[in-house]
Structure formats: structure tokens, C-alpha cells
SESEKOL-455674 format. One record per residue (C-alpha): residue in one letter; x, y, z. Coordinates in steps of 0.001 Angstrom, whole numbers, padded with zeros to 6 digits, always signed. Layout:
// SESEKOL-455674
AXYZ...
// end
This chain:
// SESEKOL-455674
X-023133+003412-017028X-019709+002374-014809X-016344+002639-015737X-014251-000169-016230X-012024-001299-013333X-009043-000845-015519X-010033+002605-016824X-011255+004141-012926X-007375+002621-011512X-005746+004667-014773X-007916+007570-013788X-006702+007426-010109X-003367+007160-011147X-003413+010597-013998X-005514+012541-010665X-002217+010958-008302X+000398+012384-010706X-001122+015393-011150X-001153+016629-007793X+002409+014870-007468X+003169+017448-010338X+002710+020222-007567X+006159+018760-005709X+007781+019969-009263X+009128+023518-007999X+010951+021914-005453X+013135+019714-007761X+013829+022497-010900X+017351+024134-011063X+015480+027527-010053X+013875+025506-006897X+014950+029003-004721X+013570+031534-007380X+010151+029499-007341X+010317+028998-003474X+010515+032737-002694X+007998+033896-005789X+005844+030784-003587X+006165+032561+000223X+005091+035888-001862X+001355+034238-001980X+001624+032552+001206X+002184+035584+002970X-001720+036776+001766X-005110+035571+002166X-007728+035680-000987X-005198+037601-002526X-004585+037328-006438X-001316+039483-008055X+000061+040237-010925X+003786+040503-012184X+004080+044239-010984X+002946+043423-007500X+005040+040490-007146X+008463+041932-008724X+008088+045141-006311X+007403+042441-003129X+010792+040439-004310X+012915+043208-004615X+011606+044445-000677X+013126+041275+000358X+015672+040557-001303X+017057+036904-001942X+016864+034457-004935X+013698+036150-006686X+014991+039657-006115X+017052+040089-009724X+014044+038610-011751X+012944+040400-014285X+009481+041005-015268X+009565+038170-018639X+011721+036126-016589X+009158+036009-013510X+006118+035410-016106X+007457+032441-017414X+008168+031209-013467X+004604+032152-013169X+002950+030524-016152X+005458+027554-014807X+003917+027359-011679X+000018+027566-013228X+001237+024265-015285X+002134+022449-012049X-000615+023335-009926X+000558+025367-007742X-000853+028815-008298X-004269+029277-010197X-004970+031919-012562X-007549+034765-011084X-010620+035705-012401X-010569+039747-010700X-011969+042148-012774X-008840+044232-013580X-009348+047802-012722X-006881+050221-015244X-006489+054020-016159X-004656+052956-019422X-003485+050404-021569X-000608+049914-020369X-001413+049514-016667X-004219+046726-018009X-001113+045106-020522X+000775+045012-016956X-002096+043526-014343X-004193+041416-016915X-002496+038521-016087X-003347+037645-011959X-002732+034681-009806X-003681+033329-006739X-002362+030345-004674X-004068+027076-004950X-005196+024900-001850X-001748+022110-002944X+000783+024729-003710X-000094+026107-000340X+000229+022690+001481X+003303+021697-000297X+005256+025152-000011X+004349+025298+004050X+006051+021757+004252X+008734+022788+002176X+009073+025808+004841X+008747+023549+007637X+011559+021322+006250X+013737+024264+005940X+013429+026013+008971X+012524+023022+011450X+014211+019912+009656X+017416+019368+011853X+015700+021012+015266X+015197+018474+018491X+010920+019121+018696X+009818+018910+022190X+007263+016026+022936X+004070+017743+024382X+003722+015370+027045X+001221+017634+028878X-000975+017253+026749X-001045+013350+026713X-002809+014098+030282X-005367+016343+028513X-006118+014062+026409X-006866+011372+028953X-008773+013689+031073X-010744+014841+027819X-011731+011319+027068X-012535+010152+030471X-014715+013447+031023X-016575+012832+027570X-016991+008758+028392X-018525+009694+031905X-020910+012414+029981X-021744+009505+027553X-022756+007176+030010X-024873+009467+032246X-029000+009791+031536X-029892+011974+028856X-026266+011808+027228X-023876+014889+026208X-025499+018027+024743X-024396+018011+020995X-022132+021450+021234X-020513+020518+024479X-019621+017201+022425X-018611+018655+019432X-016185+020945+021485X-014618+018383+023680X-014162+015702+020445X-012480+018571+018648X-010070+019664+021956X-009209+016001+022424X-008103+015480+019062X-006052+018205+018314X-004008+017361+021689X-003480+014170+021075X-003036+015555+017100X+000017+017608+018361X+000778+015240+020691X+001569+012189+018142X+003509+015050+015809X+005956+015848+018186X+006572+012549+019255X+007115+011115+015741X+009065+014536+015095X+011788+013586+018616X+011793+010102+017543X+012831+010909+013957X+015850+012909+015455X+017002+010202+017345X+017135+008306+014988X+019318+010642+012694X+020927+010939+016217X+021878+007000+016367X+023292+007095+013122X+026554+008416+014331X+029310+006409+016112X+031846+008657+016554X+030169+011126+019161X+032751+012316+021660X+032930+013160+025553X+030682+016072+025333X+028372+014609+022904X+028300+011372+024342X+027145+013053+027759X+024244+014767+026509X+023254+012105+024392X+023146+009899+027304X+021046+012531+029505X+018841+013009+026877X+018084+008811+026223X+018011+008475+030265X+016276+011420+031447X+014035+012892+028951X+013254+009556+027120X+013105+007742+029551X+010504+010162+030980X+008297+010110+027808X+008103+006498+027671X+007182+006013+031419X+004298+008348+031282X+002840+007154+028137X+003109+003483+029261X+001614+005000+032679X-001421+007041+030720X-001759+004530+027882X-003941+001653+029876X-006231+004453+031337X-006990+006141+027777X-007533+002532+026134X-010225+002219+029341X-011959+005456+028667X-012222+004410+025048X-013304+001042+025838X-016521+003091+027809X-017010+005122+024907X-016928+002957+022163X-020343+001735+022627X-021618+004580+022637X-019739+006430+019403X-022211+006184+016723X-025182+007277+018305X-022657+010601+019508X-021653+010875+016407X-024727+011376+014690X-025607+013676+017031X-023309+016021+016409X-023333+015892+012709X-027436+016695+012848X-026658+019147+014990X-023930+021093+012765X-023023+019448+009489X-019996+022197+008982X-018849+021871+005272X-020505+018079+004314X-024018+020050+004658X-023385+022580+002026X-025541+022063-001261X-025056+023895-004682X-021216+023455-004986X-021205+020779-007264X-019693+023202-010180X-016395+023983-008235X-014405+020995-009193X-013967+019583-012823X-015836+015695-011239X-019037+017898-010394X-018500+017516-006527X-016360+018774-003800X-014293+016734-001475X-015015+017679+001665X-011928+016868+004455X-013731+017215+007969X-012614+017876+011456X-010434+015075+013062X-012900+013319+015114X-016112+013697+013440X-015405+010321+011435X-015295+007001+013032X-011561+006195+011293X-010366+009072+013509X-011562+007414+016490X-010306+004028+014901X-006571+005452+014451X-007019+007068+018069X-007674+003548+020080X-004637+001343+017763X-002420+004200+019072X-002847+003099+022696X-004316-000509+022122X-003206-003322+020025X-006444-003321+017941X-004779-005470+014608X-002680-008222+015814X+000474-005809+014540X+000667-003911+017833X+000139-000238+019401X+002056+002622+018585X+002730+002512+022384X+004841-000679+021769X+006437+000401+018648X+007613+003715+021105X+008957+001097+023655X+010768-000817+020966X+011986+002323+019853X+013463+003423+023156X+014853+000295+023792X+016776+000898+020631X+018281+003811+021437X+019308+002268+024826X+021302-000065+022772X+022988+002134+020373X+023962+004500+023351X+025316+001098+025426X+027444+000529+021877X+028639+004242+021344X+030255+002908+025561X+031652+000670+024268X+033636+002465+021111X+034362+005133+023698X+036075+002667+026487X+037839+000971+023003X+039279+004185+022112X+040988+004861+025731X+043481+001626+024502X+043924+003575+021537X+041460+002354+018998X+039804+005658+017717X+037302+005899+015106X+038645+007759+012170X+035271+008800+010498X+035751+012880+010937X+039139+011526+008976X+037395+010155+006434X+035335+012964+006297X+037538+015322+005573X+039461+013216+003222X+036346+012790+000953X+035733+016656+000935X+039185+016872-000453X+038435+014583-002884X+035172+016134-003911X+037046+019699-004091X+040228+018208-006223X+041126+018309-009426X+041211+014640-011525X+045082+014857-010755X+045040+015914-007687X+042363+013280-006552X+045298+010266-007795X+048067+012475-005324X+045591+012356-002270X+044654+008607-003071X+048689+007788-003602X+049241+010063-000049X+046047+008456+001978X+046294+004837+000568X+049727+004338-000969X+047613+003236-004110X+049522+003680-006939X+048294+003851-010651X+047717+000232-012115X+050627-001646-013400X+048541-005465-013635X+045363-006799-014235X+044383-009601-011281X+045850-012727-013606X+049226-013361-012930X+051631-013230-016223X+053110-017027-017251X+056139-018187-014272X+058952-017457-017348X+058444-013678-017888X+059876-011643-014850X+057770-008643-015069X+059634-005507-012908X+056874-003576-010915X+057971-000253-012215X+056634-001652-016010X+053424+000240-017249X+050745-002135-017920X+050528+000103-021470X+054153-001698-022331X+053821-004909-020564X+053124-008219-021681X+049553-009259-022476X+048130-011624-020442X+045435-013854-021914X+041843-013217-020161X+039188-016057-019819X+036258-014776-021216X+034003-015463-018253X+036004-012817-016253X+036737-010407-019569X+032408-010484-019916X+030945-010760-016276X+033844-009805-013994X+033432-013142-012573X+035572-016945-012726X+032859-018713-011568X+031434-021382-014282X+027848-020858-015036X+025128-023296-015852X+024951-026868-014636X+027445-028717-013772X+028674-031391-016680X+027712-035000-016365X+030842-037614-015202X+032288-038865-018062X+031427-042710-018553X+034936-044854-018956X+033832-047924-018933X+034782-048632-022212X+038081-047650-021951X+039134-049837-019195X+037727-052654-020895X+039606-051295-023556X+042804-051395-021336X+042180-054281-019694X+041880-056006-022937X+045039-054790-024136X+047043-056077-020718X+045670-059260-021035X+046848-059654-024914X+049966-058031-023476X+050094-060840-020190X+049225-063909-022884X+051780-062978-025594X+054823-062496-022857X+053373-065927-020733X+053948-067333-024946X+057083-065981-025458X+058501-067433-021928X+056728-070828-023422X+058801-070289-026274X+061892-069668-024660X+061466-072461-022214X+060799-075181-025189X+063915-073925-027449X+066153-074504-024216X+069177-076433-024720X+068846-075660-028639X+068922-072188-030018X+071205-073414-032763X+068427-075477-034670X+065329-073053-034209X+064071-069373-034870X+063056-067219-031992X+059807-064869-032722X+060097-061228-032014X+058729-061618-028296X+060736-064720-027502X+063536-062536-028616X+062640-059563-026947X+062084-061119-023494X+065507-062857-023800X+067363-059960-024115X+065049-058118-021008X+066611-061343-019222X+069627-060920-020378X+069974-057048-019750X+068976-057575-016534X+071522-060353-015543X+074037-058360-016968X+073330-055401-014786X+073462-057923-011641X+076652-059285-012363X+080246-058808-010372X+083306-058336-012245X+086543-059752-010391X+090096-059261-011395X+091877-062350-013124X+094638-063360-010825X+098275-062402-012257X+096678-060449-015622X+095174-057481-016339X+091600-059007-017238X+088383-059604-015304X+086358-062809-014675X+082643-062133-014733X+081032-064345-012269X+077794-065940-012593X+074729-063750-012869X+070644-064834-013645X+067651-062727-013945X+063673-063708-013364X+060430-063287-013677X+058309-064719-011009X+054923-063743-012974X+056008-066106-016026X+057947-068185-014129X+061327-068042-015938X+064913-067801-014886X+068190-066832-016906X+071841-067408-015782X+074660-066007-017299X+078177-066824-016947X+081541-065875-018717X+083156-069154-020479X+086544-067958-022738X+085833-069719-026400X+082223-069807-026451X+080082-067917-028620X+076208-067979-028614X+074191-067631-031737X+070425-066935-031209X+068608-067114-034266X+065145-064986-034267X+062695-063159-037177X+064403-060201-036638X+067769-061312-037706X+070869-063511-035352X+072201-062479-032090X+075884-063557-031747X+077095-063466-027929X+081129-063877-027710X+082519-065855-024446X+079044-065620-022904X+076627-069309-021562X+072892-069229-021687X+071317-071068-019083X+067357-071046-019085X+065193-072742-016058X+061824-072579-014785X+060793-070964-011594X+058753-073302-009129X+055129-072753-009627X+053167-070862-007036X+050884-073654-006120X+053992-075229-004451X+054172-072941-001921X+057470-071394-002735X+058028-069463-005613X+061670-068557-005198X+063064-072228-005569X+064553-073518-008796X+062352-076380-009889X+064441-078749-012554X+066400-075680-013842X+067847-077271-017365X+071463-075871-018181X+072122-075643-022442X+075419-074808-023407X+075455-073710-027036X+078837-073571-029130
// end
């Protein structure tokens, strides 16, 4: 019966986090106490110990686990047995009394992960920010190793299974440390690249290091890389069959029987030699040949180089900017942030007041209203409030959100409008009517509120026009003649001063009584004549 899918990926995933549990003592606050009580068991072979043995080792060499106490150091032990690291021992335990066997009952021995994970750890520590040394001797091994086995392959009677097993073996851990050390130099570089503010000295071994010793690496790989894919090319036909020859002729590990009761799955994972599997061989031709359309590790090295070629060419250019005085201030900065890191909260505003002139807030980004004079020494505690839209009070932002809104339809209104101008143009065109049918006799009828209206518009308007000249021997004035118009209704009005007269206009809204002053009303020429400024037929009406 098969597992589900769904349950066998949920089983992969509990086995993945459980050995990820092993990377644990790394990450605890007592990372050093479980790191040193970790070299203890690396330092042996087969070797199980209790809490005696390992609190006299500590104290010998001193260092984080040297003041743990013997309860203390149990628990980091038990600690460690959880994770995965160490594994509890099954030794008979040999005592003389009780209390030696209360003391050693409890053993442990290191456990094939905690091993591999506390020899990186002590790799990362000791090696981590070293320049590593590209083997690039043994690149030429390597093709001489291949090209010896392809032309061993291809003879009569083929390569004796031992002398084959050997030379795959050889070949593979050359070219094993080989790729290490190159992926080790390259990572430096990189970490290398990263800076921009490398000075004279810096920037001269930097440059002898990209020219010279890169340089070198990439020209012999590129130079060795065509004759390895070649010899592999030979050999490839002939892989399998050498293969299988060497695994019938020693099996190693994959040949055992009867260990099926080691592991809790009932079998034993068995990781073989580099080179006795045909991936190995796989992941040995893409690192010279492009084998999956996503290139060789030989171009990825060239890219790579080319790179740091470019990086160096702009770290040139900073330096030749810097001679005109434009320096990079990053060691500045530097130091500036470890002051901040080391201050106190007050201290921290000082430096940021002293480095940036930023002093403590006083405003918020919106502008107060254009009355209020705000001084800048005002705390923003006192100050005014200032009304915040809520799009920038809630998201920090003014932008509008969602779609925009559809433009608003105003047709209706200007019909509206338009409607309402041409009531407006039809009652004033009726109230000019008006006024031009009562000319000549304003006595006998009664003006309507427009036809009164309108008059007086006229009549404003004439009066505003008109000149006043002094009355010869007297004191007085004579006000000459003065009209107003309106081409659009085609009406005029004339005014003039006559001594005696008085006007009477008689309308709904009550009678208009003009002393000394003449009405004269006339119509404008129409504009089909082809001139509307001339008087056509104006008719004079002098009311007493």
C-alpha cells in the first residue's frame, strides 16, 4: 500500500526540518557555550563522554564552556540530543561505586549532522574573510587524468577495473578542490566589489590582483576548458559500461546487506564516492560545456571576471573624481553610525542636530492657513492644529485611490441656462417694443416693470455720457445733449436739459417725475441695412 502524494511531500518536509533543527546551536543566546561543548566531540573518533569527561576537557581549554557547571552543561547536553546533534551512547558503563555510575550513566557521542554542521561552522569562523587560493594546478591534473582514462577507454580490452576506480576517484577530487577554491576566490571578490571607497594602497592591490592573478585563472581555464570537454566527449560513450565495471568489481558501502535496522525507515542511505554515479560525471561535463541551454560554469567565470573588470574601471573613476575634490565620505558615515549605535537616546538627537542641522520637529508637512503667522521657534505641542486629510492621516499618502469619477453630464443645465437667456433676450426685445410704442406719450399710458427698468438703464447711461458746461454770466451749468443705446434691441435715448419741463413716467411700480429733463426715444437702423449705427426715423416726444 502507497502513501498519498500529499502525505510522502509532508513527510519530506518533518525529515527536512528535522535535520534543519541541527543548525539550532548556532542561533541560541549560548551559541559559544554549545560551539565549544561541540569541538569537545569533534576532537575524538568513536568516542562517547559523559559530563565529568567533558567539564574536565572545558576547563583545559578554557573559553566560553570553561565556567559551566556540571547541571548547567547537562541541560546543554540533553539540549543538543533534542536537536540532533549529539546522540545518546549505548557503552556499558564501567563503575567502582554509585556515585561514579550516578556521574558517567549518562554518555554521548557525536552524530554524523552535528559533525557536518559544527566543521562548517568552524570553517566559517576561522576561514570566512580569508582570500582562498584557486588550485589552478590541479585544473591540469584533471585534464591529464581524463585524457589518460579516455585513451585507456578506447584501447582493446578497456581499463582494468582498480586502475579505473583509482584514476575516477583522483580526477574528481582535483577537480572537487579545484571548483571549491574557485567558488571560495570568487565569493571574496565579490565581498571585495562591494566597496567604493578603497584608497591608493588598496586600489593598487586590488587592481594587481583583478589583472594579474584573475586574469591568469580565467586564461587557463578558458585555455584547458575545450580540451577537458574533448576528453569527455571520448569518454562519454563509453561511461556506463566503465561504470559497471567498477561497481562489480568493488561495491564499497551500496554492497553491504543486513543494515536495514540502523535507521528508523529500515534502510541506510548510502552517499558514494564522487564519480561512481553518472550525475557526477553529468555535473563534471556542464562545468566545462554548455550541456542545458543555460551555459557552463566556464562562462558564468568569464562573466564574472568581466565584472570585476568593471567595478575596478568604476572604483578609477571615483579615485580620478576625488583628485578635484569630490571624496567619498563612507568611512564618515561609518563612524558617525557607530556613534549613533553607542549613544544615549539624547545624545543620538545632539549628533543628528551636529551632523545634519536637523532639529526636533516644529510642523507636520501641511502648511498652516496664509492668516496665522506661525514663528519657527513655536513647539508643534503649542501650535495651531492643522486639519489632516484622512488619506494622508491613514496611508501616509495624498494620492486618491480607486477609479477615477465619471465627468459630470451638464447638459441639462445649459439648456437650463440657455432657456433662461432666451426668456431673459425676449422679455428685454418686449420691453424696448414697449418703450418704442409709448413714444411721444408717456403721459396717457403705464409702463410695465421691464419697460421701466430698461428706461432708466437708458437713462443712467446717458446721464453718465453727458458734458456739463458753465452758463455764460451765472453761476449754473447747461447740460448738453446726451443719448444712450442698445444696438442688440435696437433702441436709442437722448437726453437734454430744457428749464420748465418736467417728465412724468407712469409705470406698475409707481410714477417717475424728471424735473427740467426731455425724453427723446428712436430706433436704431436694423442690421439687415448694412449699418447699424445710423438713426433710422428717430421720433422726438416732448412731454410737459
Amino acid at each position: 500500500m502507497q502513501a498519498s502524494p500529499s502525505r510522502a511531500a509532508q513527510g519530506d518536509d518533518e525529515e527536512a526540518r528535522r535535520r534543519l533543527d541541527v543548525y539550532s546551536c548556532l542561533s541560541a543566546p549560548e551559541r559559544l557555550e554549545y560551539v565549544a561543548i561541540m569541538r569537545v566531540f569533534c576532537g575524538t573518533l568513536l568516542a562517547d563522554l559523559a559530563v565529568p569527561d567533558l567539564l574536565r576537557t572545558l576547563r583545559q581549554g578554557g573559553g566560553s564552556g570553561a565556567g559551566l557547571d556540571a547541571e548547567t552543561l547537562t541541560v546543554r547536553l540533553e539540549q543538543l540530543v533534542r536537536w540532533g546533534n549529539l546522540l545518546r551512547s549505548s557503552h556499558t558503563v564501567n563503575a567502582s561505586s554509585i556515585s561514579e555510575y550516578q556521574r558517567s550513566r549518562a554518555r554521548y557521542q557525536l552524530s554524523k549532522l552535528g559533525e557536518r554542521v559544527q566543521r562548517d561552522a568552524d570553517g566559517v569562523l576561522a576561514e570566512a574573510d580569508a582570500a582562498r587560493e584557486v588550485s589552478n594546478e590541479l585544473l591540469a591534473l584533471v585534464e591529464r587524468g581524463l585524457r589518460e582514462l579516455a585513451g585507456l577507454v578506447a584501447a582493446p580490452g578497456g581499463v582494468e577495473a582498480q586502475d579505473g576506480l583509482e584514476r575516477i576517484s583522483t580526477v574528481f577530487v582535483q577537480f572537487g578542490e579545484f571548483a571549491d577554491s574557485v567558488r571560495d576566490f570568487y565569493a571574496y571578490l565579490g565581498q571585495v566589489l562591494s566597496r567604493y571607497d578603497l584608497d591608493g594602497a588598496e586600489y593598487q592591490g586590488f587592481k594587481e590582483l583583478l589583472l594579474d592573478y584573475v586574469e591568469a585563472i580565467t586564461e587557463d581555464v578558458a585555455f584547458r576548458a575545450p580540451r577537458i570537454a574533448a576528453a569527455l566527449d571520448i569518454l562519454w560513450p563509453h561511461l556506463p559500461a566503465l561504470l559497471e565495471r567498477v561497481d562489480a568489481h568493488t561495491q564499497g558501502l551500496s554492497g553491504l546487506g543486513g543494515l536495514g535496522g540502523l535507521s528508523a525507515q529500515g534502510e541506510v542511505r548510502v552517499q558514494r564516492s564522487r564519480g561512481r554515479e553518472f550525475a557526477d560525471w553529468e555535473g563534471l561535463r556542464g562545468w566545462f560545456s554548455d550541456t542545458g541551454g543555460q551555459g557552463s560554469q566556464v562562462d558564468q567565470l568569464r562573466d564574472a571576471t568581466l565584472r570585476a573588470l568593471q567595478s575596478l574601471l568604476a572604483n578609477a573613476k571615483r579615485m580620478l573624481r576625488s583628485a578635484t575634490g569630490e571624496m567619498s565620505r563612507r568611512k564618515d558615515l561609518l563612524r558617525l553610525a557607530r556613534w549613533f549605535e553607542q549613544a544615549a537616546p539624547q545624545d543620538a538627537h545632539d549628533i543628528a542636530v551636529a551632523a545634519f542641522g536637523l532639529y526636533g520637529a516644529r510642523h507636520l508637512g501641511i502648511p498652516p492657513a496664509t492668516d496665522e503667522v506661525v514663528p519657527a521657534y513655536t513647539s508643534w505641542w503649542t501650535g495651531p492644529v492643522v486639519e489632516v486629510p484622512v488619506a494622508l492621516r491613514e496611508r501616509g499618502s495624498r494620492a486618491q485611490r480607486g477609479r477615477a469619477s465619471a465627468v459630470e453630464d451638464h447638459s441639462a443645465q445649459k439648456r437650463r441656462l440657455r432657456e433662461t437667456a432666451r426668456r431673459r433676450a425676449a422679455a428685454r426685445a418686449a420691453a424696448a417694443d414697449e418703450l418704442r410704442g409709448a413714444s411721444g406719450r408717456f403721459a396717457q399710458v403705464r409702463l410695465t416693470s421691464a419697460a421701466l427698468g430698461l428706461l432708466l438703464e437708458l437713462l443712467a447711461t446717458a446721464l453718465g455720457h453727458a458734458q456739463l458746461t458753465r452758463r455764460a454770466g451765472t453761476d449754473g451749468f447747461e447740460l448738453g445733449s446726451a443719448h444712450s443705446e442698445d444696438a442688440e434691441l435696437g433702441i436709442r435715448l437722448t437726453v437734454r436739459r430744457t428749464v420748465g419741463i418736467r417728465t412724468v413716467l407712469y409705470s406698475a411700480d409707481g410714477e417717475l417725475l424728471l424735473d427740467d429733463l426731455e425724453i427723446e426715444i428712436g430706433r436704431i437702423a436694423s442690421a439687415d441695412t448694412g449699418n447699424a449705427d445710423t438713426v433710422d426715423g428717430v421720433v422726438e416726444a416732448s412731454v410737459s
